[in-house]
C-alpha positions in Angstrom: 96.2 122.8 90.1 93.4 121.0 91.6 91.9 121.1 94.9 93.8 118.3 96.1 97.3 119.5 94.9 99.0 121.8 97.5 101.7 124.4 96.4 104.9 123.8 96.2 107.2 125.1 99.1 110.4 127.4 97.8 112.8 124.3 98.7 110.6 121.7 96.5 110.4 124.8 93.6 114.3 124.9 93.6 114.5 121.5 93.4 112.4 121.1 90.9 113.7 123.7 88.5 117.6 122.6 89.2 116.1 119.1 87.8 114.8 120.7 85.4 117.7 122.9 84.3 120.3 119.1 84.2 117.7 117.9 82.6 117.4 120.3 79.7 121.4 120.7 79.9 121.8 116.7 79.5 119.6 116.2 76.4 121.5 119.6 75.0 124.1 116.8 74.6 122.3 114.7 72.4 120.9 117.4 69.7 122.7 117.7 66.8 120.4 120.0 64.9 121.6 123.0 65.4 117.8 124.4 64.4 116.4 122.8 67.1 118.8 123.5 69.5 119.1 127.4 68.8 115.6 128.1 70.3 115.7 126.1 73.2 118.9 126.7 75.1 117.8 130.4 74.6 114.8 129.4 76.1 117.0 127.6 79.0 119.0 130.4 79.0 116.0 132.8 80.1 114.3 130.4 82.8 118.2 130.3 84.5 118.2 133.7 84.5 114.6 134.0 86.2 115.8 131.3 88.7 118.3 133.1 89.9 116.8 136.1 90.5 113.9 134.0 92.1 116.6 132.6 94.2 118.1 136.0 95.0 115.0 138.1 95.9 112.7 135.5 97.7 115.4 132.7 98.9 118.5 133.7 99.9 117.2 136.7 101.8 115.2 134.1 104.1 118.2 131.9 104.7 120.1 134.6 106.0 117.7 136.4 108.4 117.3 132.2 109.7 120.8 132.3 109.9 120.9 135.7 111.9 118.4 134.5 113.9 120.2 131.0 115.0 123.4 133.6 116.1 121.2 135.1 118.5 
């Protein structure tokens, strides 16, 4: 990252890895080798499973205290 780039925010991360996850899923569609595809849905299969629990630990425990807090 350079100096000028600022971080991403947790909404534009989760964006940006769903697009990343249709992404990889639609051109899943198009390989017909299974060769090449072996290796990478495995490799999808493990940054899905990180997102999740990215999602679970650091993002849906933040929407839920804002939503407690909106009650009170």
């Amino acid at each position: 990252m350079t100096t000028t780039e600022k971080p991403l925010g947790i909404i534009e991360l989760i964006l940006s890895e769903h697009k990343y996850m249709r992404d990889e899923y639609e051109h899943f569609k198009s390989i017909d080798d299974e060769a090449e595809l072996d290796p990478r849905v495995r490799k999808w299969i493990a940054f899905v499973s990180l997102h999740g629990h990215k999602e679970e630990i650091a993002f849906y425990p933040k929407v839920e205290k804002y939503l407690d807090d909106q009650k009170k």
